[in-house]
Every structure is written in C-alpha cells, then in structure tokens.
C-alpha positions as CSV (number, residue, x, y, z in Angstrom):
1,X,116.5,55.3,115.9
2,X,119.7,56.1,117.6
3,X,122.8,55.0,116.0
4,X,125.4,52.9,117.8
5,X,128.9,54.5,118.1
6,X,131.8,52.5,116.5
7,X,134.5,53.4,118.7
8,X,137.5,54.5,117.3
9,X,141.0,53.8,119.2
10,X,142.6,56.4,118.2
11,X,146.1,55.6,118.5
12,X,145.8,52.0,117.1
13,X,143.4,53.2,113.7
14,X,143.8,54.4,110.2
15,X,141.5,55.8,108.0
16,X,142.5,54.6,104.4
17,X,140.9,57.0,101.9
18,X,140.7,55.1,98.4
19,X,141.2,56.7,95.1
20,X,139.5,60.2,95.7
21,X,140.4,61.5,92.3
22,X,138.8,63.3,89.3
23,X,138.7,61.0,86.8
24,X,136.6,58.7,89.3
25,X,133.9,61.8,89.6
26,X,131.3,63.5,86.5
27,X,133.2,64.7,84.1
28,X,135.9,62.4,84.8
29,X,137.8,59.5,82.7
30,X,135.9,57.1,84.6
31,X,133.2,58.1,86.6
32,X,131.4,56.8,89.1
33,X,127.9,57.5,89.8
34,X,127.0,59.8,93.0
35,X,130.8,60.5,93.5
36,X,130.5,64.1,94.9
37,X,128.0,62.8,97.2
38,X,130.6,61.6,99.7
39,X,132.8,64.8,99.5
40,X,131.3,66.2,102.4
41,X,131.0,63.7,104.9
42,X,134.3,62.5,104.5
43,X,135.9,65.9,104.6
44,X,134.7,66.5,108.0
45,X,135.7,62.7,108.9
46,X,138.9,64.1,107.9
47,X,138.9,67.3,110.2
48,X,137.6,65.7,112.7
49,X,140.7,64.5,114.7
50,X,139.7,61.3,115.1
51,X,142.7,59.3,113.3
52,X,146.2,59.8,114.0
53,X,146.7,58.0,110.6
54,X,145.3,58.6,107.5
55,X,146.6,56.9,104.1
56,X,145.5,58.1,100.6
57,X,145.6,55.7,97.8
58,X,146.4,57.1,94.6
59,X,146.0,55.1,91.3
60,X,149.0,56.5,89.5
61,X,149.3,54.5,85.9
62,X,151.8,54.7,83.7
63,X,150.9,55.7,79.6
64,X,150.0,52.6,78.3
65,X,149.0,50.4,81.2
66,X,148.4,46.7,80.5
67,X,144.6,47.8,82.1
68,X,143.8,50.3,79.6
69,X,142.0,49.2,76.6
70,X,143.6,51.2,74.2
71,X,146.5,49.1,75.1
72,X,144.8,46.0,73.6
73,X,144.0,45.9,69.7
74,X,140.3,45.6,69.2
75,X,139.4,45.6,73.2
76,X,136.9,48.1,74.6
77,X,136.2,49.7,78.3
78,X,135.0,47.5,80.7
79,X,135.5,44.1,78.4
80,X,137.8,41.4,80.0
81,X,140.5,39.4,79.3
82,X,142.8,36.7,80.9
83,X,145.7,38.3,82.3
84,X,148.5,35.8,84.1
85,X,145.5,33.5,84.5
86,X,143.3,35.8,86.2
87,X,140.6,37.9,84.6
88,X,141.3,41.5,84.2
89,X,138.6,44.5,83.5
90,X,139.9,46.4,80.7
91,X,139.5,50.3,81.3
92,X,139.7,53.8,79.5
93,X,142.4,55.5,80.4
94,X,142.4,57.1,83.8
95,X,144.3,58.6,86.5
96,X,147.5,58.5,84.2
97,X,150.4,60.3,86.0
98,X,151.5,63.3,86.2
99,X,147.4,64.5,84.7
100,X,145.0,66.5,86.4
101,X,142.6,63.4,86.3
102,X,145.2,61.7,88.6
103,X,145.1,64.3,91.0
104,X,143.9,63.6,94.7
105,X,140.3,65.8,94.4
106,X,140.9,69.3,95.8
107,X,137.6,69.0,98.0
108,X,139.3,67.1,100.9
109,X,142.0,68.4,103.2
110,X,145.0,66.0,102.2
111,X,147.1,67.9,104.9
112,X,146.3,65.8,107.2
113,X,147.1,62.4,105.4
114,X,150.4,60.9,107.0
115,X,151.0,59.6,103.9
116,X,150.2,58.4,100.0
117,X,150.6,54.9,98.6
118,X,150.3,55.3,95.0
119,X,149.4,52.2,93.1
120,X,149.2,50.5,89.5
121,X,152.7,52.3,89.0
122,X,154.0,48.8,87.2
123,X,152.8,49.3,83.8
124,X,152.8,45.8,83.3
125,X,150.2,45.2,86.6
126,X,147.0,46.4,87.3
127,X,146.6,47.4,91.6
128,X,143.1,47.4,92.7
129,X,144.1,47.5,97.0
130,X,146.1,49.5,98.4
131,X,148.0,46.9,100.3
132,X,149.5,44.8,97.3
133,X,149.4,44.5,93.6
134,X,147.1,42.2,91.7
135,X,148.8,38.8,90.2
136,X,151.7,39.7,87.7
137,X,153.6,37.4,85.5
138,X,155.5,35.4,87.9
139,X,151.8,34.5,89.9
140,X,152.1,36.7,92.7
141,X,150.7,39.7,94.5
142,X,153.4,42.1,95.2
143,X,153.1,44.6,98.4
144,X,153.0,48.1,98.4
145,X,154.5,48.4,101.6
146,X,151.0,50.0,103.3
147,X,150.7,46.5,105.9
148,X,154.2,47.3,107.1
149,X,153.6,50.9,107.7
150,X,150.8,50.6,109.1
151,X,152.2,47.9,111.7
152,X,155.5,49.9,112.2
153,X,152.9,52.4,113.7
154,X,150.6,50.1,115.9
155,X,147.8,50.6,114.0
156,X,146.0,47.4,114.1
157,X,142.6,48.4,112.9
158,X,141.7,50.1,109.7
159,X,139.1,52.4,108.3
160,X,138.1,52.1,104.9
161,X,136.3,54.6,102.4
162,X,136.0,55.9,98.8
163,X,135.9,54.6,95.1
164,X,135.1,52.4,94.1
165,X,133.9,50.0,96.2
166,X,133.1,46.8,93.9
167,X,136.6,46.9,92.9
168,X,139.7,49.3,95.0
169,X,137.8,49.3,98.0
170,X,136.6,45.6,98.2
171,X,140.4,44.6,97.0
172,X,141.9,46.8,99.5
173,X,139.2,45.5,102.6
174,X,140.1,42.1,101.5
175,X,144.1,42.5,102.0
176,X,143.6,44.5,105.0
177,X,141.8,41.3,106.4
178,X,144.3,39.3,105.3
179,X,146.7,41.0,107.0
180,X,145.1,40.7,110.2
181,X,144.3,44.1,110.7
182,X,140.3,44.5,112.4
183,X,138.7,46.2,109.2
184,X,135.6,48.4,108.7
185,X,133.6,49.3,105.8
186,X,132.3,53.1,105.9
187,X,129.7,52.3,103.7
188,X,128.2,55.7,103.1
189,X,131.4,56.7,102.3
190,X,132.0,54.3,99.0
191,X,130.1,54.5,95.9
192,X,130.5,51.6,93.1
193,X,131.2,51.3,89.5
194,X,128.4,48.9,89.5
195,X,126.0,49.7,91.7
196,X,124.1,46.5,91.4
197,X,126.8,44.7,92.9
198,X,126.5,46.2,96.6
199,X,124.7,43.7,98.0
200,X,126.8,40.6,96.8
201,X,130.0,42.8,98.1
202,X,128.5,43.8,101.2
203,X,127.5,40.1,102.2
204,X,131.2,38.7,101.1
205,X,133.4,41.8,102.9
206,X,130.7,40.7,105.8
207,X,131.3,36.5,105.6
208,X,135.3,37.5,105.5
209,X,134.9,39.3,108.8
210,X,134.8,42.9,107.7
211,X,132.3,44.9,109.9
212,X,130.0,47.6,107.5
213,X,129.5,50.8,109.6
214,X,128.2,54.5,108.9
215,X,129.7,57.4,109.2
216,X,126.7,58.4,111.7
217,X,128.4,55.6,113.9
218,X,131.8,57.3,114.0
219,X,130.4,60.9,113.8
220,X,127.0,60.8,115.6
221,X,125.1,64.4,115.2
C-alpha cells in the first residue's frame, strides 16, 4: 500500500531532533533499546533539504543532578520520588557535560542543525522537552527559549524525532502543542525507554492533537 505524503512547508517547519546522544545507545549510560536502528533514516532526513530549521536537543546535566540517583541516599535507577510535588524518575548518571556520553552521536550530520538547545543544565531541575524545564521549587516550568526561536523564524509547525519517546520526546510534543505550534510525531524515528508504553503515548500525543507520521510519508522511496 502506497503511503500518503505529509507535506512539509518548508519555510514554516522544524525538525526537532531529541537527545541523539551515546549514553541513550548500547553501551551507553542509559540505553535504549534498538537505538542505532534510527541512525540511518534520520541521517538522510537530515540531508535531505527538506527543513530550513533543524534544532538538536542536548541533555547537558550538571555533576550531581537532582535526577541522578546517586544524588539520593539509598535511591536506585529508575525508582521515583516526589520532587516539588511532582513525581520524578530517578536515573544513572547520563549525558553529564563536558563527557563523551553527552556528546551529540557522531552518525548524524549536525552541520546542518541551525541550532542546539541544551537542557537539564539547572542542577537543581530535571528537563525532559526541549521547550521548557520540568516544575522547579517555586512551581513552575521555566522556558528554554526553543518556542521563541522557533516563532522569531515563522516556523509554525514542528517535526519531532529521537529518544526517548515515553519521556523527552512525549514532554517535548506536549509543549510544542502547547505552544500552538502544528506538531508531528515521526514515529519510526523514536524508540522508548519503555517500550510497553507506546501505545498509551501514541493514543495521548494523538487525543492532544499531535499527528503520528512515518518517515515513508516525508521521504517516500
């Protein structure tokens, strides 16, 4: 069966490229399963010309980040714990700056990425979008100045891959919705933490208005 093209208006669209780093791939700090798998595809989404903006978002912790459990007596990866009043995911340490881990992943042509938004730089606040902060100790979500960039430059629609999609990816769909931007899923191009979860995340990005797309649809062979 043929697939549909998604039309891409090229001078109004981003493609927002979510946390391609090592430690999110084998061998990394925190991997996530079937990482490398999307390497390919998305490079040649990359090259192919069809975004005059695209935004990597780089997790870029501090040593000792309120997220990490090592940070927390007694805590271990991937237990939780009330944070401000919201629940936070503790994790291992990953993507900690200035370490290879943190890196954006060599396999991807980052030359052509108009620009980085590096998050979860407040060591006191985790940052699972790209577009703001999660809650800190005063009760709100502070932005990361992506919304505003993206508007100073007409984009009104925006693309969305990479890892991982139960958390950075859903966060940052979620904001990018709330910011009134028309938002798409490239769901062959995200891979979760919890695989399980896809369907639940899928059928919430879709009740919030996000439309899930392949990268067939934007790249047809």
């Amino acid at each position: 069966m043929k697939t549909a093209r998604t039309r891409i208006r090229k001078d109004q669209a981003a493609l927002l490229v979510v946390d391609i780093q090592p430690d999110f791939f084998p061998g990394g700090a925190l991997p996530v399963a079937r990482a490398n798998e999307i390497l390919p595809p998305l490079r040649k989404l990359m090259n192919s010309r069809s975004f005059h903006v695209i935004v990597a978002a780089q997790d870029w912790h501090p040593r000792g980040h309120i997220s990490f459990a090592s940070s927390h007596r007694g805590r271990k990866p991937l237990e939780t714990i009330d944070l401000y009043g919201h629940e936070q995911t503790l994790w291992p340490d990953h993507c900690v700056q200035g370490t290879p881990g943190a890196e954006l992943h060599r396999g991807l042509p980052w030359e052509k990425a108009t620009t980085i938004i590096r998050k979860a730089t407040d060591s006191a606040t985790d940052s699972y979008s790209a577009f703001r902060n999660n809650w800190n100790s005063r009760g709100n979500r502070p932005p990361t100045g992506l919304s505003g960039y993206l508007k100073d430059r007409g984009v009104d629609e925006v693309f969305l891959c990479g890892l991982a999609l139960d958390f950075c990816v859903r966060w940052s769909a979620e904001d990018a919705l709330q910011e009134d931007f028309r938002t798409f899923v490239i769901w062959d191009l995200c891979r979760s933490i919890d695989p399980s979860s896809d369907a639940a995340v899928r059928s919430d990005l879709v009740r919030r208005g996000a439309k899930i797309i392949s990268t067939r649809s934007l790249l047809p062979s």
